[in-house]
Steps between C-alpha positions, in 0.01 A plus 500: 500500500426904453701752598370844478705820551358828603633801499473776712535888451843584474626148372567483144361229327802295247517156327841514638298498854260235416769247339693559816213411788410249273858345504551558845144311588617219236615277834152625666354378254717162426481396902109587567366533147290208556337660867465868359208614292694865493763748614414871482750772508445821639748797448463819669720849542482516868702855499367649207695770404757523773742183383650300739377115577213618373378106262276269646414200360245253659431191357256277612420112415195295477544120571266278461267399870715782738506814530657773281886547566622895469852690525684812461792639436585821430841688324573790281497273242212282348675249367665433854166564696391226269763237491556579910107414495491202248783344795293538771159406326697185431616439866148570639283240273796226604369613871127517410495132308764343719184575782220457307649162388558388900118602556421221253 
């Protein structure tokens, strides 16, 4: 599986930042490896200048035969916008296969 990560004006690209969304997607990626053909990561400084919760990160899956899976989550922080994300990406393909799986 791929993930890609992109960065958006006003969010400072790190390897510290890429080691860390790839850590916290490692259980992503260990569940639903199999079902995913990526994850992309989308960072964006939804304040600019003015501070504040100002860090969105989306993140969106691709499984395999359904639709595309997306969430957000934003904080003044990137590294929480991304774990906070990484959580609920996590909670949503359990929903998303759990159904697709009942549909046959």
């Amino acid at each position: 599986m791929h993930i890609e990560i992109n960065l958006g004006e006003g969010v400072q690209h790190s390897e510290t930042l890429d080691g860390f969304i790839h850590r916290k997607l490692g259980p992503v990626e260990r569940r639903f490896g199999d079902r995913l053909t990526r994850i992309e990561v989308f960072f964006k400084d939804v304040n600019g200048g003015k501070g504040g919760i100002d860090k969105a990160c989306t993140m969106e899956a691709r499984p395999a035969g359904i639709d595309p899976v997306a969430v957000e989550a934003q904080d003044e922080d990137p590294y929480k916008a991304a774990k906070q994300a990484a959580d609920k990406l996590d909670r949503a393909l359990e929903h998303r296969t759990a159904r697709a799986d009942r549909r046959g």
